[in-house]
C-alpha positions in Angstrom: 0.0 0.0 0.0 2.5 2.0 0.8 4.1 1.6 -3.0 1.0 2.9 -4.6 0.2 6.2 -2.4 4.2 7.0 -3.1 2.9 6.5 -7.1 0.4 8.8 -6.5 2.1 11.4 -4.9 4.7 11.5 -7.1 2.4 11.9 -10.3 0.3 14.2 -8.3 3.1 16.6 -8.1 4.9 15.9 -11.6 1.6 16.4 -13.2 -1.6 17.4 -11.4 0.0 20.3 -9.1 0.8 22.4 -12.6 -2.6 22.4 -13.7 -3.5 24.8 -10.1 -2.7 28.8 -10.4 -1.1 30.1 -7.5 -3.2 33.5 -7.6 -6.2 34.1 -4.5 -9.9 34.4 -5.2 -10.3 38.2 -5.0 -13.7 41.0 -5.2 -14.6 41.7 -8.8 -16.8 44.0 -9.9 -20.4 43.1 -10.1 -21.1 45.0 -13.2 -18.5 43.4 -15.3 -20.2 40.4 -14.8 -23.9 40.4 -13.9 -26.0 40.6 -16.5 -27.3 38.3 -19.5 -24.7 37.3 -21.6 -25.4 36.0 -25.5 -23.5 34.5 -27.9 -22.9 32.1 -30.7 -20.8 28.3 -31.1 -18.8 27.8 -34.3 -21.7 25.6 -35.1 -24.3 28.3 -34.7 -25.7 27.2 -31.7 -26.6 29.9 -29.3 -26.3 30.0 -26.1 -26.8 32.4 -22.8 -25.0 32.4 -19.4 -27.0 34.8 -17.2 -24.8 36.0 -14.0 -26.4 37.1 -11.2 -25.7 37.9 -7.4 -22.3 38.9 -7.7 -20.8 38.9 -4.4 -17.1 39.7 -3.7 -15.9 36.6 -6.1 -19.5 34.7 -5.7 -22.0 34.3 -8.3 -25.0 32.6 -9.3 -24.5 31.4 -12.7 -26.9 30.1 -15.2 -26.0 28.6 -18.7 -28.1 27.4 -21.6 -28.1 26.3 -25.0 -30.7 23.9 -26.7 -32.1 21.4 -24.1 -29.4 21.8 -21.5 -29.7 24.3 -18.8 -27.4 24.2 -15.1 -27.9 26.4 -12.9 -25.4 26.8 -9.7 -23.3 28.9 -7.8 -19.9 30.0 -9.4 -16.4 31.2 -7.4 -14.8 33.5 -10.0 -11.2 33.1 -10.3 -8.5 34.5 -13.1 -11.4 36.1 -14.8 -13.1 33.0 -14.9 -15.6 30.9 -13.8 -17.1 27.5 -14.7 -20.7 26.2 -14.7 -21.7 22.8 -15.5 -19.1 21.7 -18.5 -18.8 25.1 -19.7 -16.0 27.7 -18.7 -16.8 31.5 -18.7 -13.7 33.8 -19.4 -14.4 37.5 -19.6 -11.9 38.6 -22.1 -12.5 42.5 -21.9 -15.4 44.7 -20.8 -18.8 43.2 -22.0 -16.8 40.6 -24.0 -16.4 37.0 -22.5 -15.2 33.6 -24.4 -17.1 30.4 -23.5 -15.9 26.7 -24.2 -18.3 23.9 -23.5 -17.5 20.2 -24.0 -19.6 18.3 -25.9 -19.6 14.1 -25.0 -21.0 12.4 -28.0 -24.1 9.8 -26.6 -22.8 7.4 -28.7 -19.4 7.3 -29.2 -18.3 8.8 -25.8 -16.1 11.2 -28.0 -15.5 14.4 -26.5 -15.0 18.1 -28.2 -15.0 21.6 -27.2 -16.9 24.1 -29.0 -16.2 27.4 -28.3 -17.8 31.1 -28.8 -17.5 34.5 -27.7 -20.5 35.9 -25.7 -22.0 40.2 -25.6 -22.9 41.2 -22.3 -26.7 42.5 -22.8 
């Protein structure tokens, strides 16, 4: 046992310790964010995050686009935020880029389609 938790530490900080930023969770400003935000995939297929009850770096986040809808709280980090499999990156004022992944029902494949959404 002892063999396999030395494995996984090791790996842990050869591989999965990179993927963490080493910046705090800090107050952003409500307005950038709040809001309903629209935008389009590569595909075509709209979607809308709407933002709401900015607090500090807390949120209530809520994203749709066809049949899917998640709705949850958000801790908004780097500029960013995530909410069920989509991330939320505010690029500039009233600008923000959102990449979903998409898992295929029957082929388990997965892809990320990405857009850019205007605050509204």
């Amino acid at each position: 046992m002892a063999d396999v938790m030395s494995i996984l530490s090791s790996n842990y900080m050869a591989v999965g310790a990179t993927n963490f930023t080493n910046t705090k969770y800090v107050a952003v400003d409500p307005k950038a964010y709040e809001g309903t935000w629209t935008g389009k995939y590569g595909n075509n297929k709209s979607f809308t995050v709407t933002v709401s009850n900015v607090n500090g770096f807390r949120a209530m986040a809520k994203y749709q686009s066809g049949g899917t809808v998640n709705y949850q709280p958000v801790l908004i980090k780097d500029s960013a935020f995530r909410v069920g499999d989509s991330k939320f990156t505010l690029t500039k004022a009233g600008t923000a880029l959102v990449k979903t992944v998409i898992t295929d029902p029957v082929t388990s494949a997965t892809s990320v389609s990405s857009g850019y959404a205007k605050q509204g």
